[in-house]
N, C-alpha and C positions, 0 to 999 in steps of 0.2 A: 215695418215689413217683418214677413216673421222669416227664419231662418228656417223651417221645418221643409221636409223634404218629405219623398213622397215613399210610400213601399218600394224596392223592388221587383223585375221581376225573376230575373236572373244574373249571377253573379260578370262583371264587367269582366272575369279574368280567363276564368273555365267555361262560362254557360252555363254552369248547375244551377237549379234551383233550390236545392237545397240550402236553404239562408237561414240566418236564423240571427236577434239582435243579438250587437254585443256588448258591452259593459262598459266600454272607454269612453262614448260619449252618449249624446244623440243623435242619431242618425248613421249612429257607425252600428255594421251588419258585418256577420261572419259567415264565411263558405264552409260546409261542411263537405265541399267535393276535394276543392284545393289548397283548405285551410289559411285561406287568406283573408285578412281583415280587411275592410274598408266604410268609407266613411259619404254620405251625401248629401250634398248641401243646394239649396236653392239661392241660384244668383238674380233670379228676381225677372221681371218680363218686358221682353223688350216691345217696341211698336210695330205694328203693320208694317210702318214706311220702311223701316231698317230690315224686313224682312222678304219685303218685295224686291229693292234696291240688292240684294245679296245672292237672290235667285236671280237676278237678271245678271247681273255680275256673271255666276257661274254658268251659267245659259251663255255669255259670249265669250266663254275663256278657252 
């Protein structure tokens, strides 16, 4: 499985989009609103059934 992660589209912290990569790894991105670094990593895909079972959950909570 690969570790790559996807674009942005906005920054997780401010909302800017101003983004732009950064140098420390892969997949790490810098805000040119809030001058924050950050980093995005794909944890991989879960099933249907874990996905239904989760909404139903939250539907009777």
């Amino acid at each position: 499985m690969s570790e790559r992660a996807g674009t942005p589209f906005h920054c997780p912290f401010c909302g800017e989009t101003d983004l732009w990569p950064h140098e420390a790894a892969h997949g790490s991105w810098e805000c040119r609103g809030c001058l924050r670094a950050f980093q995005l990593k794909s944890l991989g895909q879960i099933s249907r059934n874990h996905t239904s079972r989760a909404t139903t959950k939250e539907a009777h909570a």
